[in-house]
N, C-alpha and C positions, 0 to 999 in steps of 0.2 A: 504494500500500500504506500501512496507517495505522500511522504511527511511535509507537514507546514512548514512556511520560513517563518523565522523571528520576525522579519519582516511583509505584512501581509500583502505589502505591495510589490514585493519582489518574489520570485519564484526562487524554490529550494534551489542551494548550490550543491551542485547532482556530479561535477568533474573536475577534474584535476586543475584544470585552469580556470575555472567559476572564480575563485576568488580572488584571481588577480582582473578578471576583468569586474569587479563590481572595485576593487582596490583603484582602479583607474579611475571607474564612473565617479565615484565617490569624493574621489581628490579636485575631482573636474568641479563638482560640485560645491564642494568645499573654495575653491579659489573664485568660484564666481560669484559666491556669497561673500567670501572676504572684500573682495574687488567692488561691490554693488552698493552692499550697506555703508560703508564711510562714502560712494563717491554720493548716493542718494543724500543722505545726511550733510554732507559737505554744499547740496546744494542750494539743502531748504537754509541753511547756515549761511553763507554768504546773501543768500536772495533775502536775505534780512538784513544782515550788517551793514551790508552793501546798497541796502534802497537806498532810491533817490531822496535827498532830504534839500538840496538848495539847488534850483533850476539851472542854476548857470555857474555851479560852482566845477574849479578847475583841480584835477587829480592830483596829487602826490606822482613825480615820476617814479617808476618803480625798474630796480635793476635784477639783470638775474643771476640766480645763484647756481654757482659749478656745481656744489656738491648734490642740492635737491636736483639739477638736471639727471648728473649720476646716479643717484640713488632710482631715481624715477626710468631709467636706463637698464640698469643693471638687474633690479627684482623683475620687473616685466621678461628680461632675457633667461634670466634661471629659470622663472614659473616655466614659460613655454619649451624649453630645452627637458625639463624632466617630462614633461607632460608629451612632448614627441620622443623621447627615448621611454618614457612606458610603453605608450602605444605603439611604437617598433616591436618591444620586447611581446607584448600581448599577439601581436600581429603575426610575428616568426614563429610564437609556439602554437600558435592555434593554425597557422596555413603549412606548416614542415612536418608533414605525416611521417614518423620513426619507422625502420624498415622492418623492425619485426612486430607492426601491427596484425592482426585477424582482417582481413578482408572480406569486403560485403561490396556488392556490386546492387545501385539502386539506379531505376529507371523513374522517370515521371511521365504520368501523363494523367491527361485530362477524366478525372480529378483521381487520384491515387497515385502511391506509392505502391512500387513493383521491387520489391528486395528479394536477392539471393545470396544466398549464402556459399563458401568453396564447398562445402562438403554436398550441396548440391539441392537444402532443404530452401522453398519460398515462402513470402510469407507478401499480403496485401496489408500496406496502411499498418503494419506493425512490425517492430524490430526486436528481436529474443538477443543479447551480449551478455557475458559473463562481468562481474563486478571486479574491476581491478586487471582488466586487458585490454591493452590499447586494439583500437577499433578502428581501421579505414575505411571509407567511402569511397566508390569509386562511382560517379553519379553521371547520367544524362537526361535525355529527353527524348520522347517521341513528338512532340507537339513545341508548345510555347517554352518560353522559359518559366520554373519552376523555383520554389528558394525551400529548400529544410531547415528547418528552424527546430530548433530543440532548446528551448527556453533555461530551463533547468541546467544545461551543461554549458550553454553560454555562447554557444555558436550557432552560427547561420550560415548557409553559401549556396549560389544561386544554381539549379542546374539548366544549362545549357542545351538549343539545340544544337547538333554538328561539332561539339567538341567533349571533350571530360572535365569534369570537375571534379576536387577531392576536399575530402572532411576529415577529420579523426577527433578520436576524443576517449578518455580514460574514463569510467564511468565509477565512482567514488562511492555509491550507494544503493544497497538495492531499493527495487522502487518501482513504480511506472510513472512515465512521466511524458508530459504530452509532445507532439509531432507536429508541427503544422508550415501549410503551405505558405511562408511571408511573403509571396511575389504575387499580384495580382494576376490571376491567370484564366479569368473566364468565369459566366457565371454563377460556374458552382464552387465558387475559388475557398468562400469559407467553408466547406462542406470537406476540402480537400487535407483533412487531418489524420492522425493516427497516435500511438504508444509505444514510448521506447520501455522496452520491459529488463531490467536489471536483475540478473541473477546472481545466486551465488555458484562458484564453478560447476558445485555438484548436480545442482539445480539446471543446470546449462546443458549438462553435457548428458542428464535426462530427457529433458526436453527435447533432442538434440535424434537420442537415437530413437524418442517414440514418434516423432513423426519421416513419415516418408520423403525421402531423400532426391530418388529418382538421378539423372543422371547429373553429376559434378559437373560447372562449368568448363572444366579442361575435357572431359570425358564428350559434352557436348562439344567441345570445338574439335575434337579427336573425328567424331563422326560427322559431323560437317566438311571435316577439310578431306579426307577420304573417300567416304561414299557419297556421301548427299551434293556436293560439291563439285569432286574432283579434284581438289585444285593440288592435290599429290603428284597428279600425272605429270603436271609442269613443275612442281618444289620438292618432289621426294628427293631429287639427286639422279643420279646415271645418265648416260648418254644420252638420253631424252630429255635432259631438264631442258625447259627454256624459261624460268625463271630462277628468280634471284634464291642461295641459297638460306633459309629459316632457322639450321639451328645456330644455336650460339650468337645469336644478331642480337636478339633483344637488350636495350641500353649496351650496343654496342655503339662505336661510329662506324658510318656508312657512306661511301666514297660516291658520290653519283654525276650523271654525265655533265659536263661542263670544269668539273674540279670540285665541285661545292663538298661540303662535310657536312653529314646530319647523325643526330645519336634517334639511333632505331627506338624510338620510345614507343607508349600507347597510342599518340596521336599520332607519330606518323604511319605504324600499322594499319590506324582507321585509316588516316588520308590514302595511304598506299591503296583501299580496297575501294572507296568512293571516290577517288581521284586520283588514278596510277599514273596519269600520264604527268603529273605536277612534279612530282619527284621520280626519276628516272634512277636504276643503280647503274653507276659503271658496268661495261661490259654486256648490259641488256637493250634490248630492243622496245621499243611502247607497245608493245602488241597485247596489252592485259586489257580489257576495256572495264567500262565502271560500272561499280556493283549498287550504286545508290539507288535506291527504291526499290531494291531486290532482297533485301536483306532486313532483317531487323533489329533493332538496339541490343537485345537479348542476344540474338544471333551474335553478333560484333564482340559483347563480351565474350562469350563463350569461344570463338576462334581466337582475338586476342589473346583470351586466358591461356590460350592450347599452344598457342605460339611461343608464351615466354616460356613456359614449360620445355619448350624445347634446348632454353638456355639453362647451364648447369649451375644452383646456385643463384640464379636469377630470383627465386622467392618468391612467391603466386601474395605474399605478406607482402613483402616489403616495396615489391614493382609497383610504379602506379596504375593498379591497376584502370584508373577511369578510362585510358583511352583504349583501355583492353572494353571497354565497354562497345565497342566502337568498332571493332571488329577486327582481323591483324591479317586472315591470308585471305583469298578472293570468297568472299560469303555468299554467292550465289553459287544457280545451278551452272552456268557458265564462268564461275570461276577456275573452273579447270583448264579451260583451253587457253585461256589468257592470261593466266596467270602467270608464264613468262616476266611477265611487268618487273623493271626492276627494283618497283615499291617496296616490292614484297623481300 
């Protein structure tokens, strides 16, 4: 059951870094009450000592002083210097997913949340994590853009059509604690909420094996790129490849035609499968054509997922996964024959 805050206006702090971001807010707050009340005060103060008392009387010249310049200089320059080095340090822990997080790969769309899990278990508008294990996101979109919002942990981030976005977060308490869509996204936008459910590990890993699983995102990109696909016939290797070859690429760098250098990530996976001919690999030909609108966001993870797997050590954890969301070797049924591409 999800516990009250101290403060009723604020939601439980549910994550590891909850309370460095309410430590920000707070200070933010704190200095602009400091800043407000003496200048409010200082006004009503002067706009009295200072009335007008003889129509035509002539000022006192007045000179100014170094040090009040200074001083009025220098506290203004502190306040905002810590105040941007917080939010720096809030900003690098909450957007630098650690490489041996738990991955979960989320889809949006209109109105719901589509979660899977590695081991291969779904869930709609509700998230099942272990308390005290860091957690990645690996997020897109089928439609509009999207934003997950998890109040209690303190984070938000939008998802994206056509590219990945990533989240993570240490989850501090067991609990439920709410889901919701923050990006306006169509009429049913407030409707578009869910449950983030905290366990405790044993709790987790029950849950985990009573429901059905079905097949693992690697397992589904395994049979994607194989049978359903093809796209082996052109990246298994042997004298027949004519495309680019797949293992060991993933966060690798990749030499492509012209000279350019790019590191094989998740997006360029996806980019490779919905727009092969943008990135060319050294040594291939464009002959992969695009797989966009053949494919689905679900599908996209699942080949991505199956791709890095092919790199040793690569970590289906620690990769980002989002743009495995996205897809990695040609996700259609004609990704076999073109798959040559040297995206891939």
């Amino acid at each position: 059951m999800q516990t009250t805050s101290w403060v009723p206006l604020f939601p439980e702090q549910a994550s590891t870094f909850a309370w460095q971001v309410d430590a920000l807010y707070f200070y933010l707050i704190a200095v602009s009450v400091a800043f407000t009340i003496p200048i409010v005060v200082a006004i009503f103060f002067f706009a009295v000592k200072y009335r007008e008392t003889d129509k035509f009387a002539t000022p006192d010249e007045m000179h100014g002083s170094m040090v009040l310049e200074t001083v009025w200089s220098i506290i203004p320059f502190v306040i905002s210097m810590t105040i941007f080095v917080g939010g720096a340090i809030v900003f690098f822990n909450q957007y630098t997913p650690p490489d041996d997080a738990m991955e979960v790969y989320v889809v949006g769309k209109q109105w719901m949340w589509k979660i899977q899990h590695q081991t291969g278990q779904r869930e709609i508008n509700e998230l099942h994590v272990p308390v005290g294990r860091k957690v990645k996101l690996t997020m897109t979109t089928e439609d509009v853009i999207h934003n997950f919002d998890i109040p209690a942990f303190r984070t938000k981030v939008d998802a994206v059509p056509g590219r990945y976005t990533y989240l993570w977060f240490e989850a501090t308490k067991p609990g439920k604690y709410h889901l919701f869509c923050a990006e306006y996204c169509g009429l049913n936008h407030s409707g578009m909420g869910g449950y983030i459910y905290v366990m405790e590990q044993r709790d987790f890993d029950n849950w985990l094996s009573g429901n059905v699983s079905g097949q693992t995102p690697v397992e589904a990109g395994r049979d994607l790129f194989e049978n359903k696909l093809g796209c082996a016939s052109c990246h298994a290797g042997g004298p027949a490849q004519r495309g680019a070859k797949l293992e060991g690429i993933f966060n690798h760098d990749v030499k492509l035609v012209g000279g350019a250098t790019v590191k094989a990530d998740e997006q360029y996976i996806r980019n490779s499968i919905l727009n092969p001919s943008a990135q060319v690999v050294e040594g291939f030909q464009p002959i992969m054509p695009t797989f966009k609108g053949q494919v689905t966001e679900e599908q996209l993870n699942s080949l991505v997922a199956y791709i890095k797997s092919l790199t040793p050590n690569a970590g289906t954890a620690a990769a980002p996964a989002t743009n495995t969301a996205a897809g990695a070797a040609p996700a259609t049924n004609s990704a076999a024959k073109p798959a040559g591409n040297s995206n891939k």
